[in-house]
N, CA, C and O atoms as a GROMACS GRO file, in nm:
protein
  344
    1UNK      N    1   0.961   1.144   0.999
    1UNK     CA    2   0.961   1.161   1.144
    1UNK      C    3   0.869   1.057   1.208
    1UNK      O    4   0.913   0.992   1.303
    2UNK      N    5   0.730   1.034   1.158
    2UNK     CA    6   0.633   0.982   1.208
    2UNK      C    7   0.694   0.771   1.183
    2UNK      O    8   0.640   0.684   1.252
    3UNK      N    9   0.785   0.743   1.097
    3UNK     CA   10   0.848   0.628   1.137
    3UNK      C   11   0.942   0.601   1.242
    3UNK      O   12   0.957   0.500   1.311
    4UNK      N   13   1.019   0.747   1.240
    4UNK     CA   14   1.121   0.724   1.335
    4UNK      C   15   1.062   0.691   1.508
    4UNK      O   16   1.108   0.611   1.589
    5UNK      N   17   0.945   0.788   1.521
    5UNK     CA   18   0.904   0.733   1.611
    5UNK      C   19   0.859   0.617   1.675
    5UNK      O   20   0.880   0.570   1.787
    6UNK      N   21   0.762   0.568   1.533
    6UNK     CA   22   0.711   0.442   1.586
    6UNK      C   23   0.780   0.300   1.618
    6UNK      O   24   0.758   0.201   1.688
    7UNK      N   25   0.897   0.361   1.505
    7UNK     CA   26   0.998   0.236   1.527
    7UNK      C   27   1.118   0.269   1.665
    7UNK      O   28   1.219   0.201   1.680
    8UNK      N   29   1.083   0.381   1.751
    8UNK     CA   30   1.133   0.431   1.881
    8UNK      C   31   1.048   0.334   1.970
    8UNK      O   32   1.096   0.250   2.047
    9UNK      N   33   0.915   0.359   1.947
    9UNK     CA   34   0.887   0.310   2.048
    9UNK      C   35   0.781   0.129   2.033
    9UNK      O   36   0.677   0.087   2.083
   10UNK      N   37   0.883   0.076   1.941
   10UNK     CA   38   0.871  -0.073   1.937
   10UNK      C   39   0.714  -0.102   1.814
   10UNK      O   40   0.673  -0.214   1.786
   11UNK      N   41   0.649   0.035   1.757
   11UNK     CA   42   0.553   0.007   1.674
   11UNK      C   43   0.574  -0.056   1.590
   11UNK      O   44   0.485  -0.137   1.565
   12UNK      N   45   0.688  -0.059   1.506
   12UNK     CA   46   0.720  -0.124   1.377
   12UNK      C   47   0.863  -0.163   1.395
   12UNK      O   48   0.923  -0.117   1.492
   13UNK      N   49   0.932  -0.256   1.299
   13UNK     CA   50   1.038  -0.330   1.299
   13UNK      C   51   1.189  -0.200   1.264
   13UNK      O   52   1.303  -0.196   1.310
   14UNK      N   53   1.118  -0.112   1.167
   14UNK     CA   54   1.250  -0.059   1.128
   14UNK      C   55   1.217   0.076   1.134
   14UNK      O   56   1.139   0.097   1.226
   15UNK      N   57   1.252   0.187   1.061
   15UNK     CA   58   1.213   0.327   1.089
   15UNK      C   59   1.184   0.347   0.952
   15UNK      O   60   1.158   0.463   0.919
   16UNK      N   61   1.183   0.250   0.855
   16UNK     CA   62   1.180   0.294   0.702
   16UNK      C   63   1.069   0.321   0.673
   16UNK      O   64   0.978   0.253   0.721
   17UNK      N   65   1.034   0.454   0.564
   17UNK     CA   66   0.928   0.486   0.509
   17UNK      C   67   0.909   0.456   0.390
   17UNK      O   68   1.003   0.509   0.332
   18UNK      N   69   0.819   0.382   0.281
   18UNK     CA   70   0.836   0.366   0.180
   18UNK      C   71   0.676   0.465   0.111
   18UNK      O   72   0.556   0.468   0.138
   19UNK      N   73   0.753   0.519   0.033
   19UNK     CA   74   0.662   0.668  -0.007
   19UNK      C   75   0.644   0.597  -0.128
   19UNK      O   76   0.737   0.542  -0.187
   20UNK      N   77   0.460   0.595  -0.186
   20UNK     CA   78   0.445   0.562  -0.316
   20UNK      C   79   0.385   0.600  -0.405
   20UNK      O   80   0.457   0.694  -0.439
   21UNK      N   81   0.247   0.599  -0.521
   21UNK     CA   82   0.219   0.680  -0.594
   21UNK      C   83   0.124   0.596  -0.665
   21UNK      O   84   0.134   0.475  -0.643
   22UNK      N   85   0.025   0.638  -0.755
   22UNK     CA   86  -0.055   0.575  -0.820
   22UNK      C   87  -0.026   0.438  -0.929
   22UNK      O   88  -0.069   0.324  -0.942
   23UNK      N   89   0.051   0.506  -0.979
   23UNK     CA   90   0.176   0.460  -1.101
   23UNK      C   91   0.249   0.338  -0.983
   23UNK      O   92   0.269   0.230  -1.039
   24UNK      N   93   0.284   0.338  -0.855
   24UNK     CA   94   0.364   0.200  -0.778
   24UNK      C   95   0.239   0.112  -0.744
   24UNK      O   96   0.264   0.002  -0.695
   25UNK      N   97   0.106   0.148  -0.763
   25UNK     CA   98   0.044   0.015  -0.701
   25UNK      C   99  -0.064  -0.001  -0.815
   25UNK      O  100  -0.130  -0.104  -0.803
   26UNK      N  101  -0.098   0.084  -0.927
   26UNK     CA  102  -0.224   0.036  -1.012
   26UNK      C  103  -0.155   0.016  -1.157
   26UNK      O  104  -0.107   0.102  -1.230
   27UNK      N  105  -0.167  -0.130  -1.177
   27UNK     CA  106  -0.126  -0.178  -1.341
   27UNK      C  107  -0.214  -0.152  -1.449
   27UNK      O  108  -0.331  -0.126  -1.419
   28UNK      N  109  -0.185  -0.154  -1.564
   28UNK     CA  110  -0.256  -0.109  -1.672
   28UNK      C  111  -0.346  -0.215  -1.710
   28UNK      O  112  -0.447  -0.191  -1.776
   29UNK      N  113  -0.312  -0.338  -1.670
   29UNK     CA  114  -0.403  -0.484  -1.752
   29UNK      C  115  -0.462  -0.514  -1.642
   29UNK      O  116  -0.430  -0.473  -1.530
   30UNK      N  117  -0.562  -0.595  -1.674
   30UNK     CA  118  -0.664  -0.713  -1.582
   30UNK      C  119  -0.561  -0.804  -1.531
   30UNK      O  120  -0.476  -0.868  -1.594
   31UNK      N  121  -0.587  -0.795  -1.387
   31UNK     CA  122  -0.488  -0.898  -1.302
   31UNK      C  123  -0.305  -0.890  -1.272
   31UNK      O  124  -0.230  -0.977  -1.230
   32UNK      N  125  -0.278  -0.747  -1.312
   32UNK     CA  126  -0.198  -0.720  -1.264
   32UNK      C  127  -0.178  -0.578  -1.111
   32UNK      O  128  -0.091  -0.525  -1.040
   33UNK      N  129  -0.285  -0.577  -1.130
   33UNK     CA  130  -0.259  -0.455  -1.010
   33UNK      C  131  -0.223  -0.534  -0.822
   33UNK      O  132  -0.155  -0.516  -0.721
   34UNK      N  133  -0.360  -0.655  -0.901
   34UNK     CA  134  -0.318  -0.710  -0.690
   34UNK      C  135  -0.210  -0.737  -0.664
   34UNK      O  136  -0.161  -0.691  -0.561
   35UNK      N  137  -0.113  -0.849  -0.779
   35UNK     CA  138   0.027  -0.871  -0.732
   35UNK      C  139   0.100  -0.732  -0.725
   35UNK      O  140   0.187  -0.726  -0.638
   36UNK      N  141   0.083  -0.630  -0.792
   36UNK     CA  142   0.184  -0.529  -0.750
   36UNK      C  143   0.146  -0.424  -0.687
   36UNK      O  144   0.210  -0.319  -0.697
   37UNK      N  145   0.055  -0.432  -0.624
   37UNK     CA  146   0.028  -0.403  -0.492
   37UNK      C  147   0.062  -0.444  -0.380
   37UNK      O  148   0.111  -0.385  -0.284
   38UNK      N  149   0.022  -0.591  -0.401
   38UNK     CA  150   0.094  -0.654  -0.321
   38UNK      C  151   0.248  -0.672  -0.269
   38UNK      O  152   0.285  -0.692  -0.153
   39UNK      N  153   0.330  -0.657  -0.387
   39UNK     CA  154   0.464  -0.637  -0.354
   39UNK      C  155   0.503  -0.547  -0.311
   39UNK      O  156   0.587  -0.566  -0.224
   40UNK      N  157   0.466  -0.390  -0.344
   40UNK     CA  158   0.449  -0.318  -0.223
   40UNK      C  159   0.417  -0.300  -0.097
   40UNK      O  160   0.476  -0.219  -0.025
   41UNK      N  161   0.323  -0.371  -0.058
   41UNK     CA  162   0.253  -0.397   0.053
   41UNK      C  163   0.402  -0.488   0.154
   41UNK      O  164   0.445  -0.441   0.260
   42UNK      N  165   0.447  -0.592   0.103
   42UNK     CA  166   0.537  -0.632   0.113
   42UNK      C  167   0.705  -0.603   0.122
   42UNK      O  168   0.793  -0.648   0.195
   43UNK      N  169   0.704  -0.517   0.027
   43UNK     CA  170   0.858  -0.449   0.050
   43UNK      C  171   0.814  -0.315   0.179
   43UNK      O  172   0.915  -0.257   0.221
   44UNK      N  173   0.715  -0.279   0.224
   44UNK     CA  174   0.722  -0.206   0.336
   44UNK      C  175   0.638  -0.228   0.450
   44UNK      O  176   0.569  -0.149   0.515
   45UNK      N  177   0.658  -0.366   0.464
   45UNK     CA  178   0.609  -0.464   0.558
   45UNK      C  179   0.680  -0.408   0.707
   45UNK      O  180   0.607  -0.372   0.800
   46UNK      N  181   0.832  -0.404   0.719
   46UNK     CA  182   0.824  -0.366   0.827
   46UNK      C  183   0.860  -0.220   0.905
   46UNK      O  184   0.920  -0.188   1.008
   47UNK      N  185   0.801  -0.163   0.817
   47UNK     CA  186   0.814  -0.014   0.823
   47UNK      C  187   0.656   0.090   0.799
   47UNK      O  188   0.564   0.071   0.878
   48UNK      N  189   0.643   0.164   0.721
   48UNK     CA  190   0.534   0.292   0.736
   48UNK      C  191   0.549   0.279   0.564
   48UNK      O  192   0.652   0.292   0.499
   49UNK      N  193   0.441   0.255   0.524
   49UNK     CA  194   0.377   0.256   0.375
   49UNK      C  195   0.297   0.372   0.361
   49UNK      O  196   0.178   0.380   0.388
   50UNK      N  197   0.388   0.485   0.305
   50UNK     CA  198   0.290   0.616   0.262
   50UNK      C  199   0.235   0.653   0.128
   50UNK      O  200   0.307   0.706   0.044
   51UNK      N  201   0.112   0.627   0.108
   51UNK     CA  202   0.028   0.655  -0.056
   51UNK      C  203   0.030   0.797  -0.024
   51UNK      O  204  -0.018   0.846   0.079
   52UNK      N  205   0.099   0.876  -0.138
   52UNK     CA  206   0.060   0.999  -0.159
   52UNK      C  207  -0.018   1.007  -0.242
   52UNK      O  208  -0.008   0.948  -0.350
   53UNK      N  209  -0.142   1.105  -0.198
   53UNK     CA  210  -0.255   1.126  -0.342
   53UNK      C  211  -0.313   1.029  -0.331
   53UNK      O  212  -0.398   1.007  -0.418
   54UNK      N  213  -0.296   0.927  -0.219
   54UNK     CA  214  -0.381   0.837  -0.237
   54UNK      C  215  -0.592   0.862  -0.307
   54UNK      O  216  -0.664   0.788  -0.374
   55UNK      N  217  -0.610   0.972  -0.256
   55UNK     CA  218  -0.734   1.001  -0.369
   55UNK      C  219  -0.751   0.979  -0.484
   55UNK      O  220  -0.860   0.965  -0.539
   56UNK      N  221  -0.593   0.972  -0.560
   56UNK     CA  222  -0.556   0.922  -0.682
   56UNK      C  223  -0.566   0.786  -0.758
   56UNK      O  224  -0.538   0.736  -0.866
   57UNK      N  225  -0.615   0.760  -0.654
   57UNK     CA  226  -0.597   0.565  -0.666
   57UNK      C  227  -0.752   0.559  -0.745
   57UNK      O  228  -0.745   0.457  -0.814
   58UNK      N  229  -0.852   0.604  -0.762
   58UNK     CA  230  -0.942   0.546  -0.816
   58UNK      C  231  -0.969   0.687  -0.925
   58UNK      O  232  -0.959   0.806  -0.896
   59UNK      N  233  -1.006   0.624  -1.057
   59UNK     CA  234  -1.096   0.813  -1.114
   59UNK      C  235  -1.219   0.687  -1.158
   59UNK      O  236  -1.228   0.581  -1.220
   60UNK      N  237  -1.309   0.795  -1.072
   60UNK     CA  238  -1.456   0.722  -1.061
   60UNK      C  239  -1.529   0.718  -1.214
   60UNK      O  240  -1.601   0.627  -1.254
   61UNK      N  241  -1.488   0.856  -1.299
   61UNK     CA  242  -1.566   0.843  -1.434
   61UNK      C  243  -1.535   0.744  -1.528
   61UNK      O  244  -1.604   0.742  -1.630
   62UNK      N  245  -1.403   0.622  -1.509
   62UNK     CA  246  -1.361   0.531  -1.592
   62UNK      C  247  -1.406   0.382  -1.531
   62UNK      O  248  -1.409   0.355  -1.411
   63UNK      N  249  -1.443   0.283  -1.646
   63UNK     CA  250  -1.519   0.165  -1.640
   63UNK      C  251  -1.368   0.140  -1.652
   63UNK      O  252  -1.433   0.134  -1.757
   64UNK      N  253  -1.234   0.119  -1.657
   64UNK     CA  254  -1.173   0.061  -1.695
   64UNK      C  255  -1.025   0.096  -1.587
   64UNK      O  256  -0.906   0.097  -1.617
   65UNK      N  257  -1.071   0.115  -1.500
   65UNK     CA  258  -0.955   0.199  -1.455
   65UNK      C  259  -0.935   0.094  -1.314
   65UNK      O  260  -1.039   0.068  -1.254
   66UNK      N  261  -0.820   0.041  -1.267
   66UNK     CA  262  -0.776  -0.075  -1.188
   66UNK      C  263  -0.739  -0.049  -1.038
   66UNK      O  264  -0.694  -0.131  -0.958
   67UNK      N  265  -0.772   0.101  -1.016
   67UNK     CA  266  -0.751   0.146  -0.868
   67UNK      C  267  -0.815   0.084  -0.801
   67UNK      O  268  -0.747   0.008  -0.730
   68UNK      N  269  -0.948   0.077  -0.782
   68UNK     CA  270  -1.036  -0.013  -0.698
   68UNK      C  271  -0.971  -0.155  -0.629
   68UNK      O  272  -0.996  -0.156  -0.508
   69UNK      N  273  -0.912  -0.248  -0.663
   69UNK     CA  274  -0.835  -0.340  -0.643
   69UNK      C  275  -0.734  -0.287  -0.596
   69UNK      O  276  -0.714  -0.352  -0.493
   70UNK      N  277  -0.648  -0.202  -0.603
   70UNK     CA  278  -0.550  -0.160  -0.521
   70UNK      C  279  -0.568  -0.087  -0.391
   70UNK      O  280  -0.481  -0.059  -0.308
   71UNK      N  281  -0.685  -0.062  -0.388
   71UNK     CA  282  -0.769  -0.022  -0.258
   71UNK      C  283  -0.823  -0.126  -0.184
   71UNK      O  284  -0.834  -0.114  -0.062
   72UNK      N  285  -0.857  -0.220  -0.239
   72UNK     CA  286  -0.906  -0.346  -0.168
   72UNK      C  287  -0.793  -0.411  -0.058
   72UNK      O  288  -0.786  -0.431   0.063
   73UNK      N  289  -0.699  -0.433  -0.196
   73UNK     CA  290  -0.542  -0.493  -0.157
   73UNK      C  291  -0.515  -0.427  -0.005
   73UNK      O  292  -0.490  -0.492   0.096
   74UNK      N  293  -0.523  -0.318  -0.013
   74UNK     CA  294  -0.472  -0.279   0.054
   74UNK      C  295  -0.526  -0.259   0.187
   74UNK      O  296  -0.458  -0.250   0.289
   75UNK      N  297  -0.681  -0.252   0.179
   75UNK     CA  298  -0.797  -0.231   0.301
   75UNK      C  299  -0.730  -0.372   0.382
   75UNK      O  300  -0.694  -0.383   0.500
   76UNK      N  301  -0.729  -0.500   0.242
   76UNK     CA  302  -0.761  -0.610   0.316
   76UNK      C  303  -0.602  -0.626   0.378
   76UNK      O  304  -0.605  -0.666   0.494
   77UNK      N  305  -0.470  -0.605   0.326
   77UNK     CA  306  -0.399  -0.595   0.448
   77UNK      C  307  -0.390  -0.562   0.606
   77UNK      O  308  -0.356  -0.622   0.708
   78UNK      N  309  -0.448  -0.413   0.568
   78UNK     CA  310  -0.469  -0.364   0.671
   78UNK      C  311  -0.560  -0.410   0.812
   78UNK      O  312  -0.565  -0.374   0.930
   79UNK      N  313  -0.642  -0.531   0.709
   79UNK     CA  314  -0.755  -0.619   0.839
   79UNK      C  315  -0.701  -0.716   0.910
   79UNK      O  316  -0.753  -0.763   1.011
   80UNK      N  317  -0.519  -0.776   0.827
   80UNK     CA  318  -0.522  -0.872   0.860
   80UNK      C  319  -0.426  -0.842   1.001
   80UNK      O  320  -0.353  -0.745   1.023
   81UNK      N  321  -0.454  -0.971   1.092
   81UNK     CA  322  -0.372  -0.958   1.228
   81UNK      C  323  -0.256  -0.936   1.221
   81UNK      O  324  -0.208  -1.014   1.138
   82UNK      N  325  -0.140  -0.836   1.286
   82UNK     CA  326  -0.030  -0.794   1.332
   82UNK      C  327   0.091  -0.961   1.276
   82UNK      O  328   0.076  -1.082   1.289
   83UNK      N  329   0.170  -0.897   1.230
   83UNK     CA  330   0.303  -1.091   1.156
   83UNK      C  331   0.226  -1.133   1.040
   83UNK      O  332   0.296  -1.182   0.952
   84UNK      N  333   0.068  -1.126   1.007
   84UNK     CA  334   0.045  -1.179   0.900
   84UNK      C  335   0.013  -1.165   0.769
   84UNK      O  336   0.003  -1.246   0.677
   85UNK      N  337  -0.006  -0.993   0.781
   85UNK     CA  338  -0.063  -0.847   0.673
   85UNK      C  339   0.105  -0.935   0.592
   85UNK      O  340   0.196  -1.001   0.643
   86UNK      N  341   0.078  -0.889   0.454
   86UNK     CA  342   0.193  -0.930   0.352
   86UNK      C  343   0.281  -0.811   0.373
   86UNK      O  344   0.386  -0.801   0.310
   0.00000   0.00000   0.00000
């Protein structure tokens, strides 16, 4: 609902929601999480990007765990100016 609107009233390009999950934006190896984050970030560029569970994105008791970067990825989209976020 909350796309349909925004893309009613000229917020975003399309009305599409792209719903995602821990498992769509954090990779298992070193240096794979930013690009596929990034391509997410990207395939719902002109629509409403919803992390469910996003709380899920980091478990704080692991030295090894790649959420952190997919939180970055994603902060730092979110900073960048309106046409230029990926």
């Amino acid at each position: 609902i909350m796309a349909r609107l925004l893309h009613r009233i000229g917020v975003i390009a399309t009305p599409e929601l792209k719903e995602v999950q821990r498992p769509d934006l954090v990779a298992e190896h070193v240096g794979q999480t930013g690009p596929k984050t990034q391509a997410v970030l990207e395939s719902a560029k002109s629509g409403v990007l919803f992390i469910d569970e996003a709380y899920r994105l980091t478990v704080p008791e692991s030295k090894n765990d790649f959420g952190r970067e997919a939180i970055e990825t994603v902060m730092a989209a979110m900073n960048e100016t309106p046409g230029k976020a990926p």
